[in-house]
C-alpha positions as CSV (number, residue, x, y, z in Angstrom):
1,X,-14.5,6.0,10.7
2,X,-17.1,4.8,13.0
3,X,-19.4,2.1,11.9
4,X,-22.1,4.8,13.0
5,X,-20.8,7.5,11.0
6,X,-21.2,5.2,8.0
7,X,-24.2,6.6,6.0
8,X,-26.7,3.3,6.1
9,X,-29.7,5.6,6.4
10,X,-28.8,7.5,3.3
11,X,-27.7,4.7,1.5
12,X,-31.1,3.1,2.2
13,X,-32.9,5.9,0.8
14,X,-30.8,6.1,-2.2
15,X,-31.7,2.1,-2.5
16,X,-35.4,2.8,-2.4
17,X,-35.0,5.8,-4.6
18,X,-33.5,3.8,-7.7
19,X,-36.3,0.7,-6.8
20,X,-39.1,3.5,-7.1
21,X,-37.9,4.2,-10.3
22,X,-37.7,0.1,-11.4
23,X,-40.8,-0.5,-10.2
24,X,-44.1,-0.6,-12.3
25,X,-45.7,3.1,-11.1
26,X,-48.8,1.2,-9.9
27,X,-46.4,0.1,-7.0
28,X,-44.8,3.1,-6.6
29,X,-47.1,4.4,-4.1
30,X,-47.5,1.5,-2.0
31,X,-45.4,0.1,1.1
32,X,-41.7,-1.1,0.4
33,X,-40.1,-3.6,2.8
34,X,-36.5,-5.1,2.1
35,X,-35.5,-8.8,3.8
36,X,-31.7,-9.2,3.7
37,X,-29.6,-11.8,5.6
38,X,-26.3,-10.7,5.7
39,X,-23.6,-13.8,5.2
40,X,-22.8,-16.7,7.7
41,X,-19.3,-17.4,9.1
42,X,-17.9,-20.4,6.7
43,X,-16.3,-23.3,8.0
44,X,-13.7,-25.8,5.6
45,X,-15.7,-28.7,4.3
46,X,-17.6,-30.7,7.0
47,X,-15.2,-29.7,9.8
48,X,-15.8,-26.9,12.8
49,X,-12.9,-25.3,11.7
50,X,-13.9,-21.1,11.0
51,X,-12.8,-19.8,7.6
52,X,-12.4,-16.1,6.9
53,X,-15.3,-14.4,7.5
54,X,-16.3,-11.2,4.9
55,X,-19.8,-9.5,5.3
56,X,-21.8,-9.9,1.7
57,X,-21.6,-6.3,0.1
58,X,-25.2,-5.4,0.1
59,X,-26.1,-6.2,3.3
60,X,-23.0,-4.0,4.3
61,X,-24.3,-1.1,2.6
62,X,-27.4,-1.2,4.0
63,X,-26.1,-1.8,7.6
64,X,-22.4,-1.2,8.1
65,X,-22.7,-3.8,9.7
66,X,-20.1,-6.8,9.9
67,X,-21.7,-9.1,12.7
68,X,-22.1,-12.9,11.1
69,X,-25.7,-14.2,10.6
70,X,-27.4,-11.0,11.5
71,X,-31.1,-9.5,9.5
72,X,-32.2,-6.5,8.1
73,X,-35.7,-5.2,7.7
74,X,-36.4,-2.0,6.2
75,X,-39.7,-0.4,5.8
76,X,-40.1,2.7,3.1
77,X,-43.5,4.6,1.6
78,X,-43.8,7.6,-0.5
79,X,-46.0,10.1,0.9
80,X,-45.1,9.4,4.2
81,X,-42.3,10.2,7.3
82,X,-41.2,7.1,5.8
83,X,-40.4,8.3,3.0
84,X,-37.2,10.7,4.4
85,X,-36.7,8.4,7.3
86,X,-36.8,4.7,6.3
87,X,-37.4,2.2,9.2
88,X,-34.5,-0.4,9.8
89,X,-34.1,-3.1,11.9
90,X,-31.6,-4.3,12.7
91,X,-31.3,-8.5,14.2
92,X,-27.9,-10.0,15.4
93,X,-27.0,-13.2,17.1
94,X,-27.7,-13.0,20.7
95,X,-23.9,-14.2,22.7
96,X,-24.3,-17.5,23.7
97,X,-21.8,-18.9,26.5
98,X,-19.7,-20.8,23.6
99,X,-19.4,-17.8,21.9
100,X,-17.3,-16.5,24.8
101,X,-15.5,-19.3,25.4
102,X,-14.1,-20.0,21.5
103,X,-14.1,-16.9,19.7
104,X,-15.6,-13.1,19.6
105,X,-18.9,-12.8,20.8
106,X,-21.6,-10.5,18.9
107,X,-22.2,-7.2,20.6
108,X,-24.8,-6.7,22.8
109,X,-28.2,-4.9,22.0
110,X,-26.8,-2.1,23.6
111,X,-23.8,-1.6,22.1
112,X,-25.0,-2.4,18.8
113,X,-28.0,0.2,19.1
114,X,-24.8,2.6,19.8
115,X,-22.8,1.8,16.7
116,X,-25.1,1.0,13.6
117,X,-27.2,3.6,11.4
118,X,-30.6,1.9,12.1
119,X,-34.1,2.4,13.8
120,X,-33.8,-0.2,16.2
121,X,-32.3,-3.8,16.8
122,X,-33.0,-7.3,18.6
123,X,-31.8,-10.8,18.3
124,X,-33.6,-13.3,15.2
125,X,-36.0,-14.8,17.3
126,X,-37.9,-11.6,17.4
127,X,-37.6,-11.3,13.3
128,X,-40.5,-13.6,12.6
129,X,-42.7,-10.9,14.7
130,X,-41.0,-8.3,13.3
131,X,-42.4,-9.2,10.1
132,X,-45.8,-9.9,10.8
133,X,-46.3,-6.5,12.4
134,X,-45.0,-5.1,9.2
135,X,-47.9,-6.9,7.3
136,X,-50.2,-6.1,9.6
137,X,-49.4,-2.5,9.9
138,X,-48.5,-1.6,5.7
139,X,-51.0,-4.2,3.8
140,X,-50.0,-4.4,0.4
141,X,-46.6,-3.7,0.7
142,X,-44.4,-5.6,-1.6
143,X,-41.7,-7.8,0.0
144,X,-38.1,-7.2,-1.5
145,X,-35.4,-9.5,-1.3
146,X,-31.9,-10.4,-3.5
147,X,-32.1,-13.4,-5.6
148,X,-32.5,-16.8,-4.4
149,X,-28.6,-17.8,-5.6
150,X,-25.9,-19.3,-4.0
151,X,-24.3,-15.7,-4.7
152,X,-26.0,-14.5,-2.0
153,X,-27.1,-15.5,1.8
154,X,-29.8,-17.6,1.9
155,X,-33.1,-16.2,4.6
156,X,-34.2,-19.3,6.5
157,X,-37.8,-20.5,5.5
158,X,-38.8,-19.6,9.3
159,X,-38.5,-16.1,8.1
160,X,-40.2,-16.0,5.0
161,X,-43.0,-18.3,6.3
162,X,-45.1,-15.7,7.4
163,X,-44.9,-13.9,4.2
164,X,-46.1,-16.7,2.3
165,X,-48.6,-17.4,4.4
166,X,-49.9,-13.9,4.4
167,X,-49.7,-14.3,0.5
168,X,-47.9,-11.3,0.3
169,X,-46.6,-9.8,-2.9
170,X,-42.6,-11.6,-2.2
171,X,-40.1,-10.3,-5.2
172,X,-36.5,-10.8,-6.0
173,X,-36.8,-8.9,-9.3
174,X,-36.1,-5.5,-8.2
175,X,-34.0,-5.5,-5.1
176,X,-30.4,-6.4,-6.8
177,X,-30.5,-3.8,-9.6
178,X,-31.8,-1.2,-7.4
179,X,-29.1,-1.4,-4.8
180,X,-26.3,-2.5,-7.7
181,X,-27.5,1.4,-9.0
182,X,-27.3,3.1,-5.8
183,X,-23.7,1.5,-4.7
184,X,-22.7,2.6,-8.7
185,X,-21.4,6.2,-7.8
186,X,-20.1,6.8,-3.9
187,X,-20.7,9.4,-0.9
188,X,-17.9,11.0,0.6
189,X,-18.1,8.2,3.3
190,X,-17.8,5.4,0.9
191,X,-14.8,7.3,-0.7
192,X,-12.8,8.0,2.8
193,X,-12.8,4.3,2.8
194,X,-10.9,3.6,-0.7
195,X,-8.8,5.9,-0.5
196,X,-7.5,4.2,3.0
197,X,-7.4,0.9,1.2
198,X,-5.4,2.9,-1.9
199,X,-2.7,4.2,0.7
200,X,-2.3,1.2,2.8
201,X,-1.9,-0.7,-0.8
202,X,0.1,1.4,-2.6
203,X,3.0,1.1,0.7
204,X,2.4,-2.7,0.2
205,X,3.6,-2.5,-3.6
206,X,6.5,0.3,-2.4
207,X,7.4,-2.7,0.0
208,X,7.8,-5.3,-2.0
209,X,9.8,-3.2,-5.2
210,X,12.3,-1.4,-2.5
211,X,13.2,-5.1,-0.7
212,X,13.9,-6.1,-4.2
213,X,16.2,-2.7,-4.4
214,X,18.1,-3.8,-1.3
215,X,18.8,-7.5,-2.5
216,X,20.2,-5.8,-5.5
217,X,22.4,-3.5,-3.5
218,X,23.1,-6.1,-1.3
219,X,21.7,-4.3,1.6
220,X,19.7,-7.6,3.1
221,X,22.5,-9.0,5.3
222,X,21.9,-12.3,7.4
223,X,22.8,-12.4,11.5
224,X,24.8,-15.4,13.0
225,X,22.9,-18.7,12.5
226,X,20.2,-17.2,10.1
227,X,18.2,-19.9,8.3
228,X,20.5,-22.9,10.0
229,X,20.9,-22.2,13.8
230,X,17.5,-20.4,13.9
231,X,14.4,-18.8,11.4
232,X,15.2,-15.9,9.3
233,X,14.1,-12.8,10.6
234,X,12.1,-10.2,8.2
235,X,14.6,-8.1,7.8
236,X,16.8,-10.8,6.6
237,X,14.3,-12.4,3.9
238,X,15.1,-11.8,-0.1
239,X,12.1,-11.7,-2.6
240,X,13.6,-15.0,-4.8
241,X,9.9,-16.5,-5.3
242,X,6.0,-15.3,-6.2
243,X,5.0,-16.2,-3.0
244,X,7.5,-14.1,-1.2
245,X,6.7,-11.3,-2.6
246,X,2.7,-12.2,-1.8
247,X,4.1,-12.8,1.5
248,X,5.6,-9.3,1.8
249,X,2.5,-7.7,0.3
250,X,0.0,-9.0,2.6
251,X,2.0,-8.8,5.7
252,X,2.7,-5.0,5.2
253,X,-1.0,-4.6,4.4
254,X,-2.2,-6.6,7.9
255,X,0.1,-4.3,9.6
256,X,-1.8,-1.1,8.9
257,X,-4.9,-3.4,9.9
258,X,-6.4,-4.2,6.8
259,X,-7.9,-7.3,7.5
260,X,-8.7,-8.9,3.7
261,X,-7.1,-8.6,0.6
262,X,-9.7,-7.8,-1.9
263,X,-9.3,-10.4,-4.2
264,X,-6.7,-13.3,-4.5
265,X,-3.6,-11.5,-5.2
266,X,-2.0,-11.9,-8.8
267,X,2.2,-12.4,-8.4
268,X,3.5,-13.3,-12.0
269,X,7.2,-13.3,-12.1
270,X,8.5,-13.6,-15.9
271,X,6.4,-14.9,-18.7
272,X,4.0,-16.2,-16.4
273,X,2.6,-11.9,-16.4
274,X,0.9,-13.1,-19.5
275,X,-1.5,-14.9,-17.9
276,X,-4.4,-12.1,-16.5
277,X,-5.6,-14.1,-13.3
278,X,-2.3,-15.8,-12.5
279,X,-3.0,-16.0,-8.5
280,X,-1.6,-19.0,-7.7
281,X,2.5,-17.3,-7.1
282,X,3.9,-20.8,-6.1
283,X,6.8,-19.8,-8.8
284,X,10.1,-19.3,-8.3
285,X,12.0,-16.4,-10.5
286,X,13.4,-17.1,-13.9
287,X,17.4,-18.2,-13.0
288,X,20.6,-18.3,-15.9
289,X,23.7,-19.1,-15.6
290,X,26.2,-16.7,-14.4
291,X,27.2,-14.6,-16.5
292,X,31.0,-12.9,-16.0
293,X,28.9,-9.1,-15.5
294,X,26.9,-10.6,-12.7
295,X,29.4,-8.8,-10.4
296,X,27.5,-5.9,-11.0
297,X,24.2,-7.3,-9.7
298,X,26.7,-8.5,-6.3
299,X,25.6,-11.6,-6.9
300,X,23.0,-11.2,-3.8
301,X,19.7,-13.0,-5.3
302,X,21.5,-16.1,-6.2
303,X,20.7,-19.1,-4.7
304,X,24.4,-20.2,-4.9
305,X,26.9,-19.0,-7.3
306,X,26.2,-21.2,-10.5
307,X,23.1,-19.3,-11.8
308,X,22.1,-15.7,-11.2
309,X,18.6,-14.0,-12.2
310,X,17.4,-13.8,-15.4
311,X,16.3,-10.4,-16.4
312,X,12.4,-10.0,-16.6
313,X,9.0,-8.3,-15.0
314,X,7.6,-9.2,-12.0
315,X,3.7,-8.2,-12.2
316,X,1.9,-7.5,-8.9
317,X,-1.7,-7.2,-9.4
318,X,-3.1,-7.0,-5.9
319,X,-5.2,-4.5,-3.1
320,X,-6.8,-4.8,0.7
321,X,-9.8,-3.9,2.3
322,X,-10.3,-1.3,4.4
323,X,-14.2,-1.5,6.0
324,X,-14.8,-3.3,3.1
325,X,-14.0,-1.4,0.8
326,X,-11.1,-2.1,-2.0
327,X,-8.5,-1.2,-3.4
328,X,-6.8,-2.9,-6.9
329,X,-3.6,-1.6,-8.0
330,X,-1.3,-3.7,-10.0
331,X,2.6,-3.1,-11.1
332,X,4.9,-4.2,-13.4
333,X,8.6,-3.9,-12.0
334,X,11.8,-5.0,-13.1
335,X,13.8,-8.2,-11.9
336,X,17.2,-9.3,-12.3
337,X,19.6,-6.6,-14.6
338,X,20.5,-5.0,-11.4
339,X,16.6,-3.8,-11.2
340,X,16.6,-2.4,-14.4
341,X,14.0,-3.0,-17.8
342,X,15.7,-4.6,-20.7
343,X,15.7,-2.6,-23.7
344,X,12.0,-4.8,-24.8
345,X,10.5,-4.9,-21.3
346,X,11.4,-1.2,-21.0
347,X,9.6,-0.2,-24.4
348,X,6.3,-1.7,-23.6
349,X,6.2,-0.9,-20.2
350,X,6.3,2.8,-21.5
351,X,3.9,1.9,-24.1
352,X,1.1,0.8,-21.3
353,X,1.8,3.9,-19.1
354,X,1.1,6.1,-22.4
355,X,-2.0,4.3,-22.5
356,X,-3.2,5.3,-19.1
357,X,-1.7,8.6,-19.4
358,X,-4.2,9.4,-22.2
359,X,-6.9,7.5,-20.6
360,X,-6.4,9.4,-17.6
361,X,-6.2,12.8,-19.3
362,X,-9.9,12.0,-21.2
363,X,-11.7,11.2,-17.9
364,X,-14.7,13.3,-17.1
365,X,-18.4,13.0,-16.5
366,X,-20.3,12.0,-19.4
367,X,-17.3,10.5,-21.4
368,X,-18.4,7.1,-22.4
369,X,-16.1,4.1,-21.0
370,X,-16.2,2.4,-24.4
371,X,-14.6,5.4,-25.8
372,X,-11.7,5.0,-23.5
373,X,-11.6,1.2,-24.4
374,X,-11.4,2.2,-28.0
375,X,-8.2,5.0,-27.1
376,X,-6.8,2.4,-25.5
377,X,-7.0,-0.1,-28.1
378,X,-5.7,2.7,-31.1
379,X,-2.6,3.8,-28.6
380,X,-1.6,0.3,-28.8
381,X,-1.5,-0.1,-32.3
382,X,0.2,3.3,-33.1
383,X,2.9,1.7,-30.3
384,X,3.1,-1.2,-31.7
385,X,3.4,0.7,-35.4
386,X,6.6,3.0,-34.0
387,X,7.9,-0.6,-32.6
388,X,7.6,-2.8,-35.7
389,X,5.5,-5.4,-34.2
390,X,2.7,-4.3,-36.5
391,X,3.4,-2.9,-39.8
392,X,2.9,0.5,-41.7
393,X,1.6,1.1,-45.5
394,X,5.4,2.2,-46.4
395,X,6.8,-1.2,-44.4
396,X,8.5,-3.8,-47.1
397,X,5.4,-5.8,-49.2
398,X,3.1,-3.6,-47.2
399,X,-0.2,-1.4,-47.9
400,X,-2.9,0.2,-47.2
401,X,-4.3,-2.2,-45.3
402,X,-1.7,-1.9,-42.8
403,X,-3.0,1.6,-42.0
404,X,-4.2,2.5,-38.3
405,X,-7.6,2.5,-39.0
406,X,-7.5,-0.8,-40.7
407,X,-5.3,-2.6,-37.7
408,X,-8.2,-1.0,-35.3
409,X,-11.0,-2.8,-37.7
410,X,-9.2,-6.1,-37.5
411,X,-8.9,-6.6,-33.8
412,X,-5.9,-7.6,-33.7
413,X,-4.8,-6.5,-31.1
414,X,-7.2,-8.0,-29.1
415,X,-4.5,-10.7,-29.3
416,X,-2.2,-8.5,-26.8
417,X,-5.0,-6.2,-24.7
418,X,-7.5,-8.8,-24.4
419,X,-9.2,-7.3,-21.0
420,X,-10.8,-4.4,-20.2
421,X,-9.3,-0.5,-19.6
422,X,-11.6,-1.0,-16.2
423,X,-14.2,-1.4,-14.2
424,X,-16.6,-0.1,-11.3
425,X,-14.5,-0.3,-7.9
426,X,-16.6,-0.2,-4.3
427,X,-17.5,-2.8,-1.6
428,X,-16.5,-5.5,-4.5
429,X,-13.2,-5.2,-6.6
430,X,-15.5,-6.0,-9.9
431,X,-18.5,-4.1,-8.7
432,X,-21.9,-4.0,-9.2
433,X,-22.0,-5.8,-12.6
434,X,-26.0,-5.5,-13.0
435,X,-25.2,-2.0,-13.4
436,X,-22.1,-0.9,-14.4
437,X,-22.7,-3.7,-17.7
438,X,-26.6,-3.6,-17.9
439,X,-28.5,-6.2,-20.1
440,X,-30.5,-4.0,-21.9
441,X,-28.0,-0.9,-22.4
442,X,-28.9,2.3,-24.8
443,X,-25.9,4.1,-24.1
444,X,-23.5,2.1,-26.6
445,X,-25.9,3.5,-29.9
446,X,-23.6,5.2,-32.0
447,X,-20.1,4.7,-30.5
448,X,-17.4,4.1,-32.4
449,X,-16.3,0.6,-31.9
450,X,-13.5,-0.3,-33.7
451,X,-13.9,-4.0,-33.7
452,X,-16.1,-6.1,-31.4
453,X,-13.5,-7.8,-29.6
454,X,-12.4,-5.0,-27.7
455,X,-15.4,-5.3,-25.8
456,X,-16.0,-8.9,-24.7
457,X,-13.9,-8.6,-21.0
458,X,-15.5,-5.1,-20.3
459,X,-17.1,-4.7,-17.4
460,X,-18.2,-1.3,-17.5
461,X,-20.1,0.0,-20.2
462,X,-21.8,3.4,-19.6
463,X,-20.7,6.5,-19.4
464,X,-18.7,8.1,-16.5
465,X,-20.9,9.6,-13.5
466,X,-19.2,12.4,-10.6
467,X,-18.9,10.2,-8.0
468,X,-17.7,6.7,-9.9
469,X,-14.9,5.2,-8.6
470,X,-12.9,2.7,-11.6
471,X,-10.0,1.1,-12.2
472,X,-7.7,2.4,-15.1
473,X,-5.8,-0.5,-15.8
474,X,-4.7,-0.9,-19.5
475,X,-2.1,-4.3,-20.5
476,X,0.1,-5.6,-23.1
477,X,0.7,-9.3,-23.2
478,X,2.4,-11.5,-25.1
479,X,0.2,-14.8,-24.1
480,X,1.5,-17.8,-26.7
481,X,-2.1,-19.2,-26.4
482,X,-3.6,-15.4,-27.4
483,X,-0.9,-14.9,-30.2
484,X,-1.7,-18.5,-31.9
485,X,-4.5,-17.7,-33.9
486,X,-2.7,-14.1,-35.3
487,X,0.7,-15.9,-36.2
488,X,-0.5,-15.3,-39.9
489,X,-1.5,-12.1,-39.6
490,X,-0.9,-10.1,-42.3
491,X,-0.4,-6.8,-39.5
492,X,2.6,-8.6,-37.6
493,X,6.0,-8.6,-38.3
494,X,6.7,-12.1,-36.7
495,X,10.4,-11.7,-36.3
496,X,9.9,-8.4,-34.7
497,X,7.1,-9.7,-32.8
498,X,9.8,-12.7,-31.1
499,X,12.2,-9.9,-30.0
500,X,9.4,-9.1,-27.2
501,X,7.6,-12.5,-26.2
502,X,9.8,-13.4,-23.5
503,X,8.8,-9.9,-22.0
504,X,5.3,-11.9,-21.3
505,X,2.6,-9.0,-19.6
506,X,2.8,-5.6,-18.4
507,X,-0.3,-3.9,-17.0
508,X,-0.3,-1.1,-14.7
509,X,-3.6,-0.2,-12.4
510,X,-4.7,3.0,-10.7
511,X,-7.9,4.0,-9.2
512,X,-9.3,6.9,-10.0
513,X,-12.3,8.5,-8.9
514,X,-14.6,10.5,-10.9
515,X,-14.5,14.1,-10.1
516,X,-17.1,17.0,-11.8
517,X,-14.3,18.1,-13.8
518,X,-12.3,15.5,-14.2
519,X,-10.7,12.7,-11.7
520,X,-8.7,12.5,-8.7
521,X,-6.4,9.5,-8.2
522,X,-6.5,7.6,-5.1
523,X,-3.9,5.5,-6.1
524,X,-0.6,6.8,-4.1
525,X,2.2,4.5,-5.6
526,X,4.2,6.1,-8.6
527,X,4.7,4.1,-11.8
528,X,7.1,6.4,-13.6
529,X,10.2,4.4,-15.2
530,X,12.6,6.6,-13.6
531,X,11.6,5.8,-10.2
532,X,10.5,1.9,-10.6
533,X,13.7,1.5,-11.7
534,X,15.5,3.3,-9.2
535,X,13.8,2.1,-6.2
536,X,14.1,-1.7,-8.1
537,X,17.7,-1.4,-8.3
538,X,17.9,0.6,-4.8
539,X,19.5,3.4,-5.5
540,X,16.4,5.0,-4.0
């Protein structure tokens, strides 16, 4: 997609269309104008030394525009040819002679004019102008800009001078939520773009589980002089370490020219899965002692032959950009035990996908995203029921109060799904949080709850729109800092409960988008047991 065939005209209007309806309706009539600087290129501490550059979302969706340091004026009014066709402008840098000697330069006017969605652009020295031909030309209009945060880019005080001096009516109250409710369902445009991110992930994750298959079957074979006489070669590398596989993931991902991961990515091998943002994957795997079966693992992912891999999960919570836009898929596969699930790991992992099974089968418009919180929440305790880990009225020195319903009230097993199901996905992994978690939220009257605690991590709380696009990403864990305060609980069969701690987290993630019947999921990585296991052990 070309950066002109992103919709920033339409997504403008759709901005001013939710900020007409914020807006007191004695301003509704009058002259709009949004000031946004889009973000700066970073640099490490107080060195010259360029960090990755990432445009800030709004600006983006405004623009589709990724040039550093660059401004945006729109100008909007009901009543007028404004009012179907906004007027934006467009400033970026103007290339210096540094610029072409040490990095990219900006594009020119020209070429720029060719490739954004906008009325017209220039360079910043022409913004202060810019602006006071607006206020001379729509007197009255109200001034919009995002908060003045260090979560956003900050506009020079040459820029807003003239605004101030002109005492015009300058907000940050309404910009944010307005453009927060536009970005909270997506165009056809906007979902080309995660699905790309969704393929290009989902063959990352593929990557990363079938290298593990061919340590297993032995298939990774070292040259002469690998790793002594000269560097191991890709082909030749095993996954024995978190950052490995982080390593694999990524690289597979820059390949097919994403150029950001979307978020830190999360690489918890063992019981380390228990921790939810575990992203700093500078663990080895678990290692044993060899045992006299290890024969049938070949003996290929041991370091030497004293110790061999322990059996256990490696959790892979991770997703690119593609234009910006992201993807987050996570998945739980099996280490060690010739790429198989023991017996435990196996059980829950089962247990998570029948929780986004069902979740996935209740998706449609209008179905409230607590409700799915709540299925996930009573799936787990029925799981855990059939399992033992939480007791039944008819279990030894048991009652009623062991029943489902009385399990939900307790929250208890907030202890082992303490996240959220989901959350909005777009131009930011957690998006839009003004609005897909509003302060001041009607819709959550009358729902069912269950028990409080299954709603302190959720970050979406409305009900489902055509044309959402959310993560379905339900966990178990089996966190010793999470399980501490229930050790006592009157629910848990503690001795059960020990068979599974060393299992430590599963969580699987697709994303799903919102369809008028139902969804569609973008995510293109399977996470059936049948096949995680066979392309883990590589026999696929």
């Amino acid at each position: 997609m070309s950066a002109k065939s992103y919709p920033a005209e339409q997504h403008a209007l759709k901005t001013f269309s939710k900020l007409l309806d914020l807006l007191p309706p004695v301003d509704q009539s009058k002259p709009q104008i949004l000031l946004l600087a889009g973000e700066t290129t970073p640099y490490r501490n107080d060195t010259d030394r360029e960090m990755a550059f990432r445009q800030e979302s709004n600006f983006f969706y405004l623009t589709g525009c990724k040039v550093p340091s660059s401004y945006l004026l729109v100008t909007f009014q009901n009543g007028t040819s404004l009012a179907n066709k906004p007027s934006s402008q467009l400033f970026i840098p103007k290339a210096e002679l540094a610029d072409l000697m040490w990095s990219v330069p900006p594009p020119s006017l020209e070429e720029a004019t060719a490739t954004y969605d906008v009325t017209r652009v220039d360079h910043p020295a022409s913004l202060p102008a810019a602006i006071q031909e607006l206020i001379k030309a729509f007197p009255g209009a109200i001034v919009h800009t995002l908060p003045a945060s260090p979560l956003f880019p900050t506009i020079p005080s040459q820029y807003t001078a003239p605004l101030l001096a002109a005492n015009v009516n300058l907000t940050e109250e309404f910009l944010l939520p307005a453009v927060h409710l536009a970005r909270l369902t997506k165009d056809a445009e906007e979902i080309a773009l995660i699905r790309r991110a969704n393929e290009i992930s989902s063959r990352a994750h593929e990557v990363v589980m079938r290298v593990l298959g061919q340590g297993v079957r032995g298939l990774i074979t070292r040259g002469k002089g690998a790793g002594t006489e000269r560097p191991l070669l890709p082909g030749e590398w095993l996954i024995q370490k978190e950052a490995e596989a982080e390593a694999l993931f990524v690289a597979s991902c820059r390949r097919e020219g994403a150029e950001h991961q979307a978020y830190l990515p999360i690489v918890a091998a063992s019981t380390r899965a228990s921790t939810l943002h575990y992203c700093c994957n500078d663990r080895e795997f678990a290692w044993g002692p060899v045992n006299p079966t290890d024969h049938k693992n070949c003996n290929d992912l041991a370091h030497d032959h004293e110790r061999a891999l322990d059996p256990q999960v490696l959790l892979i919570d991770a997703g690119c950009e593609w234009n910006c836009y992201a993807a987050d898929i996570t998945r739980t596969m099996p280490v060690g035990n010739g790429g198989k699930f023991t017996p435990e790991a196996r059980a829950i992992y089962e247990l998570v996908l029948e929780m986004q099974r069902l979740s996935l089968e209740a998706l449609k418009p209008g179905l409230h995203w607590d409700a799915v919180q709540l299925l996930c929440h009573r799936t787990l305790v029925r799981g855990f029921q059939r399992l033992g880990i939480f007791k039944k009225p008819d279990s030894p020195n048991s009652g009623s109060w062991n029943a489902e319903e009385a399990i939900l009230a307790s929250g208890v097993s907030s202890a082992f799904f303490p996240h959220g199901v989901g959350h909005s996905l777009g131009l930011d992994v957690h998006d839009v949080p003004s609005a897909s978690k509003p302060a001041k939220n009607d819709t959550i009257k009358g729902i069912e709850l269950g028990h409080e605690s299954f709603y302190a991590y959720l970050r979406l709380r409305l009900p489902l729109e055509e044309g959402m696009v959310v993560t379905v990403e339900p966990g178990i864990y089996f966190s010793p800092h999470l399980l501490a305060p229930v050790r006592d609980s009157k629910h848990i069969d503690q001795a059960v409960l020990k068979r599974y701690e060393s299992v430590g987290g599963v969580r699987i993630e697709d994303v799903v988008l919102i369809t008028k019947d139902g969804h569609e999921n973008l995510t293109t990585v399977r996470s059936d047991t049948e096949w995680v296991e066979k392309v883990c052990s590589g026999k696929i």
